[in-house]
Backbone as CSV, one residue per row, in Angstrom:
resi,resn,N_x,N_y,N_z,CA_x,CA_y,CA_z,C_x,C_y,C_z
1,UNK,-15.550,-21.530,1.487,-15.755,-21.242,2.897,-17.098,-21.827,3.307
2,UNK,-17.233,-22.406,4.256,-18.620,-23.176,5.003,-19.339,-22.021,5.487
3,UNK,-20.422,-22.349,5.287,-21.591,-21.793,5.844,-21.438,-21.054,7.632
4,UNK,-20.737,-21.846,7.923,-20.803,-21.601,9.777,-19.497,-20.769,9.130
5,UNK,-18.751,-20.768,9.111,-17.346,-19.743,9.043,-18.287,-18.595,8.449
6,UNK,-18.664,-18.142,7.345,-18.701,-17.161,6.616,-20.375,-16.367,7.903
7,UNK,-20.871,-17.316,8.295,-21.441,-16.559,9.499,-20.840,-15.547,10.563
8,UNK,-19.682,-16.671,11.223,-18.964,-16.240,12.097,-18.214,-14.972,11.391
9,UNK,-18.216,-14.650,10.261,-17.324,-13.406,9.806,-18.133,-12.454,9.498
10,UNK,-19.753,-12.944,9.475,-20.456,-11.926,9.364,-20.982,-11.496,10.560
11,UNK,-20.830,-11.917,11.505,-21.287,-11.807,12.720,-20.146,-10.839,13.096
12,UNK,-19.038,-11.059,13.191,-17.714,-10.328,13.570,-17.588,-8.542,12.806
13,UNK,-18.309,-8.772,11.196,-18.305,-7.546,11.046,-19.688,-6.714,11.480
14,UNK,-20.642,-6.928,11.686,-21.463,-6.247,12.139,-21.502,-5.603,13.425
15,UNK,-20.490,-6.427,14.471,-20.212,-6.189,15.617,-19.332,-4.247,15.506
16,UNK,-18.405,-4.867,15.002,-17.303,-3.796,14.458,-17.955,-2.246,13.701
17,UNK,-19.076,-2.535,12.671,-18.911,-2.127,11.837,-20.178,-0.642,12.212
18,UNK,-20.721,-0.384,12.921,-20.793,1.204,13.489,-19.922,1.417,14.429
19,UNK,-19.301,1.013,14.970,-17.395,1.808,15.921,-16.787,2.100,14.214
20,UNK,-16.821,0.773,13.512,-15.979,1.771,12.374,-16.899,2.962,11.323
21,UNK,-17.916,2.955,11.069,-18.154,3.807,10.453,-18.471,5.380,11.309
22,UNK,-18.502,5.196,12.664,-18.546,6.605,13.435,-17.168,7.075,13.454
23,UNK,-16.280,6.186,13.325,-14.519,6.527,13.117,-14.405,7.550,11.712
24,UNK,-15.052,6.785,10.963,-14.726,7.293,9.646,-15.357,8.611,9.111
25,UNK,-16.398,8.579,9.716,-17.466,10.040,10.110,-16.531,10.894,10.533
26,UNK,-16.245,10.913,11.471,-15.215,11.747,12.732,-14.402,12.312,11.989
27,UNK,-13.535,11.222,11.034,-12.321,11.601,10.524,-12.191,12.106,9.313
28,UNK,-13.847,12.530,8.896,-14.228,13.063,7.718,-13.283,14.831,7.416
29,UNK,-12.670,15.258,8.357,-11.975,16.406,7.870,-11.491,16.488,6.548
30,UNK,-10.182,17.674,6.599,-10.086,17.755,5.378,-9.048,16.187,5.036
31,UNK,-9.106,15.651,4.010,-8.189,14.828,2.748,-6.976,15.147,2.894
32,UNK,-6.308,14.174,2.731,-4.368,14.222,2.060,-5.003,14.201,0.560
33,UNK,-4.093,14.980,0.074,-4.312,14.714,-1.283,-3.062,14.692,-1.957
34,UNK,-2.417,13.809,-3.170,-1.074,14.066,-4.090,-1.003,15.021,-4.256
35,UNK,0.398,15.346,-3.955,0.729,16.676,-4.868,1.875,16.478,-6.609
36,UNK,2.759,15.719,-6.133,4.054,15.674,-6.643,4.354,14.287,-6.552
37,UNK,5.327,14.166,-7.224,6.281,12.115,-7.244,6.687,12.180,-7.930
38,UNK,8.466,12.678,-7.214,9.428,12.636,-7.946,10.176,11.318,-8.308
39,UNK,11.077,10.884,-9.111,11.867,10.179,-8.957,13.107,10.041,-9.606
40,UNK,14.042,9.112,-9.035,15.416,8.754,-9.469,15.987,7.600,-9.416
41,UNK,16.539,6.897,-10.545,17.245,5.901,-10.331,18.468,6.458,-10.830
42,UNK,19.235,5.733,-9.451,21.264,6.290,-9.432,21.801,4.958,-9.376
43,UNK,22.657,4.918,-9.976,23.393,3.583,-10.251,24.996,4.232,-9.675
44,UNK,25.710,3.231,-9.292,26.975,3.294,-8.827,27.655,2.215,-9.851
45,UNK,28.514,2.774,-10.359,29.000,1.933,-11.251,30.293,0.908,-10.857
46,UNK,30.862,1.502,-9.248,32.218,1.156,-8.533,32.450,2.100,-7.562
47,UNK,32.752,1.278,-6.805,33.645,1.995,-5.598,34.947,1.209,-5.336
48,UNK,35.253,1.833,-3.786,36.704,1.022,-3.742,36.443,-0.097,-3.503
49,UNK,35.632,-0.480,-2.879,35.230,-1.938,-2.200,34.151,-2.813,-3.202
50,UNK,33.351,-1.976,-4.022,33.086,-3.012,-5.122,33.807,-2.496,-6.880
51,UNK,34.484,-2.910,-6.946,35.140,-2.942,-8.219,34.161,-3.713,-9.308
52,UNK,34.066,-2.581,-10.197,33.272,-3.328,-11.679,32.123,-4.168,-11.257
53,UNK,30.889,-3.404,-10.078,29.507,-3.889,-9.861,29.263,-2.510,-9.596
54,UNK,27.968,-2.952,-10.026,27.059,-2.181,-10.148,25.831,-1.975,-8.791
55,UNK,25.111,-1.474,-8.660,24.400,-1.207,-7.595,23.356,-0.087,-7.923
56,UNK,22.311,-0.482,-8.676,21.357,0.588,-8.651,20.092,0.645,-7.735
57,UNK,19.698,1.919,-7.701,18.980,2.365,-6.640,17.674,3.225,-6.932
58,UNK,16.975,3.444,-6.752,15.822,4.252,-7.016,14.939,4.646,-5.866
59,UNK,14.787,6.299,-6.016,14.645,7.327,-5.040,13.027,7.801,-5.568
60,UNK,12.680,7.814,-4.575,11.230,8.289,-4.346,10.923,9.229,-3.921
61,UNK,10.157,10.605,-4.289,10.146,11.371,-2.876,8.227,11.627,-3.191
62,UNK,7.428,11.648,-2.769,6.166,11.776,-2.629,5.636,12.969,-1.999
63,UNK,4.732,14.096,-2.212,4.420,15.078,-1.576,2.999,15.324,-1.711
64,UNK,2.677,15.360,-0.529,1.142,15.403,-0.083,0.575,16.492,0.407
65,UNK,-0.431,16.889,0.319,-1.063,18.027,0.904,-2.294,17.677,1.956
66,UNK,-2.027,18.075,3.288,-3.452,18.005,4.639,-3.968,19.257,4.750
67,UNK,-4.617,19.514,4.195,-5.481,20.999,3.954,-4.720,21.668,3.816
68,UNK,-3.806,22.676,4.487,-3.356,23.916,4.307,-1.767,23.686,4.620
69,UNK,-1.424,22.012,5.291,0.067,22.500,5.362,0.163,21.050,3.943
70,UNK,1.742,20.670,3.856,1.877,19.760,3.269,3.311,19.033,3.786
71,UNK,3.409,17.833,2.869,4.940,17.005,3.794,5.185,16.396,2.540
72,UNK,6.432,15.686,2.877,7.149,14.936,1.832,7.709,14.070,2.469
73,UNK,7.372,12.698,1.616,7.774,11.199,2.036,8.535,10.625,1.208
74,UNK,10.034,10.227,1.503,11.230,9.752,0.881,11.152,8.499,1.023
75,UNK,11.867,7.612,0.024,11.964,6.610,-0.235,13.338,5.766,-0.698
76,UNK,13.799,5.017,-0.371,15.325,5.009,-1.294,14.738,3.281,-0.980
77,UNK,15.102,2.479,-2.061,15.083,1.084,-2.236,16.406,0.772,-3.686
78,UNK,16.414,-0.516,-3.227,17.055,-1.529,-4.192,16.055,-1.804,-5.533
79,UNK,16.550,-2.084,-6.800,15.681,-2.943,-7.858,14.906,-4.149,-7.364
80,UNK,16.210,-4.892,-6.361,15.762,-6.171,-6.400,14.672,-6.053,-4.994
81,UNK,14.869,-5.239,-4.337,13.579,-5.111,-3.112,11.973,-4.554,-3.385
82,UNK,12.243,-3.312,-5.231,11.333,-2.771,-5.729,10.264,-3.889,-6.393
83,UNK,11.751,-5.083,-7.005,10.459,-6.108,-7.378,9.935,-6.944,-6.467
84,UNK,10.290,-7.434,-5.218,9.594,-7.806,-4.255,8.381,-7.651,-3.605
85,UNK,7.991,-5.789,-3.799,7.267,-4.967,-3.518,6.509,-5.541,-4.127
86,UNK,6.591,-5.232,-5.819,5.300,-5.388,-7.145,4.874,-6.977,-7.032
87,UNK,6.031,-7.918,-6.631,5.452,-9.021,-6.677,4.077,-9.051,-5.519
88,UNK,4.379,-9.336,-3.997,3.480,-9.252,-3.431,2.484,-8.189,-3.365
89,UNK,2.655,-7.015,-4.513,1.272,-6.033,-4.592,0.377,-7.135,-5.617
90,UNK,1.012,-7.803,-6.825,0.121,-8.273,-7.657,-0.313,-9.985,-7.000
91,UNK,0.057,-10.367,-5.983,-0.615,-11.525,-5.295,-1.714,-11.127,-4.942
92,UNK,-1.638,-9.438,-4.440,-2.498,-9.311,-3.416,-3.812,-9.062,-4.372
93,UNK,-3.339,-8.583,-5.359,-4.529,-7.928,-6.508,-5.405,-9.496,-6.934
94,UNK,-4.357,-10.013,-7.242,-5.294,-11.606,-7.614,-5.837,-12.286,-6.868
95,UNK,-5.570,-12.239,-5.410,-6.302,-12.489,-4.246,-7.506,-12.002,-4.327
96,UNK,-7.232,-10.636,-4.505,-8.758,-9.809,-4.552,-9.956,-10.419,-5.299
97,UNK,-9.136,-11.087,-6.049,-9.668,-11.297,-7.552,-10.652,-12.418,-7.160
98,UNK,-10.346,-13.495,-6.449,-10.474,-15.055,-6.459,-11.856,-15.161,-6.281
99,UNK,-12.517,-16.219,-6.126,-13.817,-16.421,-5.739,-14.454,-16.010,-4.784
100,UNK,-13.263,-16.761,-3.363,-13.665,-16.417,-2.249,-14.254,-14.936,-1.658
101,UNK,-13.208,-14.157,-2.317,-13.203,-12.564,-2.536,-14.546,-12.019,-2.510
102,UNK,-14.926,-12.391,-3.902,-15.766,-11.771,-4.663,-17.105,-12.487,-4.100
103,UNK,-17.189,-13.582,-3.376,-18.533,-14.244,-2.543,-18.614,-13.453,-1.695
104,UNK,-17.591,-12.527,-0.404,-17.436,-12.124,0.508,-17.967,-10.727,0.394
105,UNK,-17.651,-10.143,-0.951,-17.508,-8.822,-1.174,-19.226,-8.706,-1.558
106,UNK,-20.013,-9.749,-2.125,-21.308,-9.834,-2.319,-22.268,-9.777,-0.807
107,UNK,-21.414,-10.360,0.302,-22.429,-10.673,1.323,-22.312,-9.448,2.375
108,UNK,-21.196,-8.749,2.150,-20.889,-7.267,3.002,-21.734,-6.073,1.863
């Protein structure tokens, strides 16, 4: 990254960056925190309309706690959409990773 770009991005976060940290102040209440993460993989081995395929599936359910109440977040995906997921999570991790990253992460 050039000198004039990596300005212009430092210029851009300083602008930003007490609106965001009075945000983050503010929103200092209480935490979500994990509670639970369940899971299931269900396979269909046939139906009428697919004969002798298969179709597996895997169920998520996630449960969180916001101070005093709590919720639960469901999930139902495909294998082949689950690895889609992991693929672009581990681009994103090696992204993190790269030079550029880690020059950027030095000058903030």
């Amino acid at each position: 990254i050039s000198h004039e770009k990596m300005e212009r991005i430092k210029s851009c976060y300083n602008q930003v960056h007490p609106e965001m940290e009075k945000y983050i102040k503010d929103d200092a209440g209480p935490r979500t925190k994990y509670e639970d993460l369940d899971w299931r993989l269900e396979v269909v081995t046939g139906t009428r309309c697919l004969i002798k395929q298969t179709s597996p599936e895997l169920k998520l359910s996630l449960r969180l706690i916001h101070g005093r109440s709590s919720s639960v977040h469901n999930m139902r995906t495909s294998l082949t959409h689950l690895n889609k997921i992991v693929r672009k999570l581990e681009l994103a991790v090696q992204e993190s990773e790269s030079a550029a990253a880690k020059r950027l992460s030095k000058i903030f």
